[in-house]
C-alpha positions in Angstrom: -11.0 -15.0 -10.0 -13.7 -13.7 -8.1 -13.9 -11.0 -5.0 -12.9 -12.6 -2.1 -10.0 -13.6 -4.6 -9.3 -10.2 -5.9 -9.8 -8.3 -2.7 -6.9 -11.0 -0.5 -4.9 -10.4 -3.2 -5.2 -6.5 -3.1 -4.7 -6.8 0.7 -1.7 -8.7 0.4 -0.1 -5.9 -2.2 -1.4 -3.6 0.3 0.5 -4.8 2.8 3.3 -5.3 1.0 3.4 -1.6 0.3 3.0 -0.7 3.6 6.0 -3.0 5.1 8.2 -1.3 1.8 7.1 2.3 3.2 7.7 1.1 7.2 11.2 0.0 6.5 12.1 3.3 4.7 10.7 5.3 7.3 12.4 2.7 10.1 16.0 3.1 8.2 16.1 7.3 8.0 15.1 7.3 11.4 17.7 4.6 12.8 20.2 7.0 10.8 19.1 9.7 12.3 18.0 11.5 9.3 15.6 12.5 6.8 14.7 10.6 3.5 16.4 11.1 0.6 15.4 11.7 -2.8 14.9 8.1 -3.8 13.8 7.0 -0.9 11.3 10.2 -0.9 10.1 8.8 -4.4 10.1 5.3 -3.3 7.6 5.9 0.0 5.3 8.6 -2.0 5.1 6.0 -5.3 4.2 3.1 -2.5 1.7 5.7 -0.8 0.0 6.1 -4.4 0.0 2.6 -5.1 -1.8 1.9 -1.7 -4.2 4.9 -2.6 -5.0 3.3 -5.6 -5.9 -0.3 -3.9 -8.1 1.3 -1.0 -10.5 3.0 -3.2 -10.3 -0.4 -5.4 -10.7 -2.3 -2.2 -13.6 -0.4 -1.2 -15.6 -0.6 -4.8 -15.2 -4.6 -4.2 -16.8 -4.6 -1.2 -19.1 -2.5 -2.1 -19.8 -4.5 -5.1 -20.1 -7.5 -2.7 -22.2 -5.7 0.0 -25.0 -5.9 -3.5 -24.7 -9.5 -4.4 
C-alpha cells in the first residue's frame, strides 16, 4: 500500500466515524433528549478514533509534501 492508498483509506474510516457520531447526535435530538451513557461512550470513543486518524492523516501528507 502506499500514501495515496493509506491516506483514502484513513479518510473513508474517517468518515465513517463521523456519519456513526452524526446519527447519534441526530437520534437524541429527534427524541428530544440528551445522550445516554452508551451513546455518550459511543460518540467520545468515535471522536478519539477520528483524533487519532487526523494527526495520522496529517503526518502522511506531510510525509508526501517531502517526496
Amino acid at each position: 500500500m502506499n500514501i495515496k492508498e493509506q491516506l483514502d483509506r484513513l479518510r473513508a474510516t474517517r468518515a465513517e466515524k463521523l456519519k456513526a457520531m452524526e446519527a447519534i447526535t441526530e437520534k437524541t435530538i429527534s427524541e428530544g433528549r440528551t445522550k445516554d451513557e452508551n451513546e455518550r461512550e459511543e460518540y467520545h470513543a468515535a471522536k478519539a478514533e477520528m483524533d487519532a486518524i487526523d494527526a495520522e492523516i496529517a503526518d502522511l501528507e506531510d510525509l508526501e509534501q517531502m517526496q
